[in-house]
Structure formats: structure tokens, C-alpha cells
C-alpha positions as CSV (number, residue, x, y, z in Angstrom):
1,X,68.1,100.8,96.3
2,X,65.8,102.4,99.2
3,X,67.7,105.8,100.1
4,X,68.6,105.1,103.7
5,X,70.5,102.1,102.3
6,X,72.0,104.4,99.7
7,X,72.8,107.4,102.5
8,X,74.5,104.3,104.4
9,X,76.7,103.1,101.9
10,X,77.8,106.6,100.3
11,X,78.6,107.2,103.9
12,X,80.5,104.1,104.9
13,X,82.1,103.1,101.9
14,X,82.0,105.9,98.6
15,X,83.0,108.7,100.6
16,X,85.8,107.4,102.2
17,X,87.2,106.1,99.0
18,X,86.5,108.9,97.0
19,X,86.9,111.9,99.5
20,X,89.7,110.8,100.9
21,X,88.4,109.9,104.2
22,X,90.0,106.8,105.1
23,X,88.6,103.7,107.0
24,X,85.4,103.7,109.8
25,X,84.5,101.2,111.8
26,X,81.8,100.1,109.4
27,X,84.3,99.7,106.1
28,X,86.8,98.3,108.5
29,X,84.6,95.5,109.4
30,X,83.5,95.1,105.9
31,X,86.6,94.5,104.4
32,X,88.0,92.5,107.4
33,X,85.4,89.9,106.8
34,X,85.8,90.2,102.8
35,X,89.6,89.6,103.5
36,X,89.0,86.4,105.4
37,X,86.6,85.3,102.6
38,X,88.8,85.5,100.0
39,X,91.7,84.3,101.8
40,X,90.1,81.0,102.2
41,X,89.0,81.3,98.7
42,X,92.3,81.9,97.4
43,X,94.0,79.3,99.6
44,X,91.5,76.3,98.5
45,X,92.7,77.9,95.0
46,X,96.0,76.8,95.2
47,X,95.8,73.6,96.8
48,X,93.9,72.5,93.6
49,X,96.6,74.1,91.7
50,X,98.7,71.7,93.8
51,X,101.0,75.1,94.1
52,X,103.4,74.4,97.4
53,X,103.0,77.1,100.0
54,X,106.6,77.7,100.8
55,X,109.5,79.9,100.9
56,X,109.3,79.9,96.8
57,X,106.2,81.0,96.3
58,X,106.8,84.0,99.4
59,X,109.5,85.1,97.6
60,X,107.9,85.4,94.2
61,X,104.8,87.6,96.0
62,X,107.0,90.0,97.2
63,X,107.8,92.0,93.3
64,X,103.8,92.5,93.4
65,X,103.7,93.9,96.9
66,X,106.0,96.2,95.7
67,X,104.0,97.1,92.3
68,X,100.6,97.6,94.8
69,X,102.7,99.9,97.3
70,X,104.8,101.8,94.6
71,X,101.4,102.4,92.1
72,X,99.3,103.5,95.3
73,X,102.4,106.1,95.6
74,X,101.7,107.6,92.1
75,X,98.6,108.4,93.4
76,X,99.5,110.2,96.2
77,X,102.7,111.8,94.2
78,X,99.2,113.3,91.6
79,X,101.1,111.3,88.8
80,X,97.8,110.2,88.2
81,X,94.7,110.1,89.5
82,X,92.8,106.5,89.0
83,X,90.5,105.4,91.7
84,X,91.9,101.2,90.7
85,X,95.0,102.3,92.3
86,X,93.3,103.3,95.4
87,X,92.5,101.0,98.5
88,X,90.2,98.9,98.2
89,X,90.6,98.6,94.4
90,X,94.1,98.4,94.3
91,X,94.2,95.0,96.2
92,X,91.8,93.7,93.7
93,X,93.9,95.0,90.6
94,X,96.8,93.2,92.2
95,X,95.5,90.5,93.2
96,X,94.3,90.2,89.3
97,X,97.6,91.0,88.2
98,X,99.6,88.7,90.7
99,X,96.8,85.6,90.2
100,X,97.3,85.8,86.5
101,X,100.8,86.0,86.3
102,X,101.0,82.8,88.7
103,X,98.5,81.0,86.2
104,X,100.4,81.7,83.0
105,X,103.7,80.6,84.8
106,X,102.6,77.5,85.8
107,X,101.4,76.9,82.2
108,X,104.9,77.8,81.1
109,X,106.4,74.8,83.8
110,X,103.9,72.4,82.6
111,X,105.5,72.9,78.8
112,X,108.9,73.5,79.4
113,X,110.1,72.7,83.2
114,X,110.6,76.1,83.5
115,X,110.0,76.3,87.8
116,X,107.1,78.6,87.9
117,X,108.9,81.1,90.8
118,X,111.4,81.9,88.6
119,X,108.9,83.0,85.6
120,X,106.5,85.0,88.6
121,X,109.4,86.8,89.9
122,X,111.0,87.6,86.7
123,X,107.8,89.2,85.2
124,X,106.7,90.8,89.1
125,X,110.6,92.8,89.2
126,X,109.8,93.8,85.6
127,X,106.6,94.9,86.5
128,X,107.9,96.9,89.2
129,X,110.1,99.4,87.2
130,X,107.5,101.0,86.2
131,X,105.6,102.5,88.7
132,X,109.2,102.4,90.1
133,X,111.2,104.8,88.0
134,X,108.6,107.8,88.7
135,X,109.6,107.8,92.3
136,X,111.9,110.3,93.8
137,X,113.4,110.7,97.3
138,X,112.4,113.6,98.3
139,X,112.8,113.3,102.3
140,X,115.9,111.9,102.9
141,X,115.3,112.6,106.4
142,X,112.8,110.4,106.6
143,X,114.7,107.8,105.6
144,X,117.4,107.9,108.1
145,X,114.6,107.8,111.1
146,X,112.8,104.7,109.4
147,X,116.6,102.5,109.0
148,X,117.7,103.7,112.4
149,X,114.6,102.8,114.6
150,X,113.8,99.8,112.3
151,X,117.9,98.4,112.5
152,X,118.1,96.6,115.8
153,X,114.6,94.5,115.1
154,X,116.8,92.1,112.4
155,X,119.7,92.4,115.2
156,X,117.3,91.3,117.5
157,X,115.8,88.7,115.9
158,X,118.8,87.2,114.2
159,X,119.5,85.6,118.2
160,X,116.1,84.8,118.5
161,X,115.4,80.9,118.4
162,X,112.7,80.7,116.1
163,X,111.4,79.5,112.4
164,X,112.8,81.9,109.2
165,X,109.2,82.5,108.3
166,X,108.5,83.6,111.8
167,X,111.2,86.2,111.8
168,X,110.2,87.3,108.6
169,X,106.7,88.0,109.3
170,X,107.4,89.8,112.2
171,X,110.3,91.9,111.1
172,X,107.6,92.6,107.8
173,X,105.0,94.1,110.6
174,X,107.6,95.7,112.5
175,X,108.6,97.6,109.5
176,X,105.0,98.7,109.6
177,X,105.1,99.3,112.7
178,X,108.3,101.8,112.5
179,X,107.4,103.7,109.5
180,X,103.8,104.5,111.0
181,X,105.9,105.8,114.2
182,X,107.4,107.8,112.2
183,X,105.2,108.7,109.7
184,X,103.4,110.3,112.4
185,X,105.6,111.4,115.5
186,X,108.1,113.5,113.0
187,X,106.4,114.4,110.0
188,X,102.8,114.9,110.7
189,X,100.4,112.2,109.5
190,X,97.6,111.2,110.5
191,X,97.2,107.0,111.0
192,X,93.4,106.2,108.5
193,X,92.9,102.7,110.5
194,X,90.5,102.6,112.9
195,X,92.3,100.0,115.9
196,X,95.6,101.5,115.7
197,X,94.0,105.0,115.5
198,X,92.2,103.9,119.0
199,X,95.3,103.3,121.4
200,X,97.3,106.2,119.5
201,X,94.9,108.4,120.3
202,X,94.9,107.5,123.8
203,X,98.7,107.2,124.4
204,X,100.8,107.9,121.4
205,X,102.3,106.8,118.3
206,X,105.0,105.4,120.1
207,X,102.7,102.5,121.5
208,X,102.1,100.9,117.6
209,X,105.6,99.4,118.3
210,X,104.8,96.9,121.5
211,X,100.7,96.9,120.0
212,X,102.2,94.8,116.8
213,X,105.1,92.7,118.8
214,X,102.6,91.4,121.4
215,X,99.7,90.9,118.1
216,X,101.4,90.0,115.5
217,X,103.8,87.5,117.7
218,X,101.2,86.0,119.4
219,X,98.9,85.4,116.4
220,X,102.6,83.3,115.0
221,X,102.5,81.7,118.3
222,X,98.9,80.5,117.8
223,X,99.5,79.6,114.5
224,X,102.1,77.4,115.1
225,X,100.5,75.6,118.1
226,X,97.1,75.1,117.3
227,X,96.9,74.5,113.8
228,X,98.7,70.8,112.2
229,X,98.6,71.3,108.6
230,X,102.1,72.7,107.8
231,X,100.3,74.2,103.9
232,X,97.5,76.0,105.5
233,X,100.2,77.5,108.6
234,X,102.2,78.9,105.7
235,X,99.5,80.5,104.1
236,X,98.3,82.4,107.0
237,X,102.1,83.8,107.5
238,X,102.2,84.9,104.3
239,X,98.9,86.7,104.2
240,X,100.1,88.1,107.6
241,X,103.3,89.0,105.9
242,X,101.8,90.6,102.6
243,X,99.3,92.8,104.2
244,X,102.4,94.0,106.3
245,X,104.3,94.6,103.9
246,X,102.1,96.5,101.8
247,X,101.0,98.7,104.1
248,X,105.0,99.6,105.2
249,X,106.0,99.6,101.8
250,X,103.1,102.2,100.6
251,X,104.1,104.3,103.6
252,X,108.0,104.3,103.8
253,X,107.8,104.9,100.1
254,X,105.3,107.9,101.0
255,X,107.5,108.8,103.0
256,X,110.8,109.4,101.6
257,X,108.9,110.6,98.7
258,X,107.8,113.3,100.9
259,X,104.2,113.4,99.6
């Protein structure tokens, strides 16, 4: 590899990952595009699987969102040190982890009509009590600010007029959106993404809240209007949802953790 492209990508993408440097614009872009890639990928994946894009299958995600977020916390806690549990590898490991897990339970419906949710979820919560039991609340502060400015968004959409999986995307980002708030206005982090570190630098940490209502809602919006096949809508709301929710998990766990 000629040395300027090495300089570049020790730059861009090693030392960020392995100095702690967080995301560039470079990187950002990068992994944007890998992300779409794969989500198409992934999507044509299951359609040959025939697996339904629904409610069940959301549902049995969530256990490994929580694994990703809660192993990314050990980490961070120096319970251990492994670069697979750090972005970008964790989402690879998981992905691994969740893809094989969803393979082996349909296997298991196919032979004895077990539904394959049940088997996915059942092995993602146990799973999950792993990385689970090292955790510790150490800021219990912290906690009270995330539930208290994070409590009127399900009041608030519980009167809105609009699809369950709508709501629960958005309440998912708005999570995210509350614990980086607060994450940073009380307790002194710093935000590593690029976009959101551009209009909090400008105005505050306050504006991530409106930012990610007006995004996130109109991206649902567009979703819903522009795009007929009900399987493919549903996918997008769940990789909208998941990359949400792991980002708010891994925080508010980070949080209250006080690490």
C-alpha cells in the first residue's frame, strides 16, 4: 500500500478506533455508505428467507441491541479491553451473533413448529445477562434526568394519531435524543458524531431534541408516502429504530454507570 494511502487511512479510520478519537467526516461517510450497503444486503437476505418483516421479528432484535449496547459498556467500564466490542466491530460481531441466531431458529421452526421469534428472543434475553450482570448504577442522578425529560415523549405520543411502528421509532430516537442532552449539558461529555456535533456546537446540546423530531419524523413521513411495499417500509423503520436504540442504550447505560 503506497504510504500516503496508508497515512490516510491510519488517519481516518485506525486512529480513531484505536485512540479513541471518535468519528470525522471521512469515517462518517465511510460507514454511512457501508451501512446502506449492507442494509440492502441484509434486507434481500431475508426476503429469501421468506422471514416477515413485522412486529415479531422487531421485537426479537431488540435482546441483541441490548447485548451490543451493554458489551460496548464493559469497554468503557475497563472490564475488558477488546477492540470487537468497539464501534465499528461491535456492529459486525452483532450483527454475526444476531444473523446466526435468527438462522438456527428458523431451522428449529422448520423441524418442530417451534415460531422462530420465540427461539431468537429466548436465546437474545439469555445472551443479555451476561454482559448484563457486570453493570452497576453508579449515577443514579443521571438517571432521574434521562426518565424525567424523556417521560412526556410516550405521553405525547400516546394522543398522537399515528401507526405503533411510527411511535416506536420515534420515541427509540427520542430516547437518543434525551440521553445525549443529558449526557452532555449535566455531566460533561462530549458528542463523537460529526452532524450532531455541527449544530451543537453552534447552539447547544439542547437543539439534538427538535434536530431528531423534525429528521427522524419526516424521514417516517417519507417512508410511509413514497414508498408501496409494506416489507421493505418496515425494514427501513426497524433499521431506523435499531441504530436508535443502540446508540441510547450504550449511552444511558454509560450513563448511569457513571463511566
Amino acid at each position: 500500500m503506497p504510504s500516503f494511502l496508508e497515512d490516510f487511512f491510519r488517519t481516518y479510520f485506525v486512529n480513531p478506533i484505536f485512540l479513541n478519537q471518535g468519528y470525522n467526516p471521512v469515517n462518517t461517510v465511510a460507514y454511512a455508505l457501508i451501512l446502506v450497503v449492507a442494509a440492502y444486503f441484509i434486507y434481500k437476505i431475508l426476503v429469501r428467507m421468506k422471514v416477515k418483516i413485522d412486529r415479531r421479528l422487531g421485537m426479537s432484535v431488540v435482546p441483541y441491541i441490548i447485548l451490543g449496547s451493554s458489551s460496548r459498556i464493559l469497554v468503557d467500564s475497563g472490564i475488558t479491553d477488546t477492540y470487537l466490542l468497539v464501534s465499528p466491530f461491535i456492529y459486525v460481531v452483532i450483527f454475526v451473533v444476531t444473523f446466526a441466531v435468527l438462522l438456527m431458529s428458523r431451522y428449529l421452526e422448520r423441524e418442530y413448529k417451534i415460531p422462530y421469534y420465540k427461539i431468537m428472543t429466548g436465546v437474545g434475553v439469555a445472551l443479555v445477562i451476561i454482559p448484563i450482570s457486570f453493570l452497576r448504577i453508579g449515577n443514579p442522578i443521571a438517571l432521574v434526568y434521562v426518565l424525567a425529560f424523556f417521560a412526556p415523549w410516550p405521553i405525547i405520543l400516546y394522543f398522537v394519531k399515528w401507526s405503533e411502528a411510527n411511535k416506536i421509532v420515534l420515541a427509540t430516537q427520542m430516547f437518543d435524543a434525551t440521553n445525549t442532552v443529558v449526557a452532555l449539558q449535566f455531566f460533561g461529555y462530549s458528542e463523537q458524531h460529526v452532524v450532531p456535533n455541527l449544530f451543537i456546537g453552534f447552539l447547544s446540546p439542547w437543539v439534538f431534541i427538535p434536530l431528531k423530531l423534525v429528521v427522524v419524523t419526516a424521514a417516517l413521513v417519507l417512508i410511509d408516502n413514497y414508498s408501496k411495499d409494506k416489507q421493505f417500509n418496515n425494514f427501513l423503520k426497524l433499521v431506523i429504530a435499531i441504530l436508535g436504540g443502540a446508540t441510547s442504550l450504550r449511552d444511558f447505560l454509560r450513563l448511569i454507570s457513571g463511566v
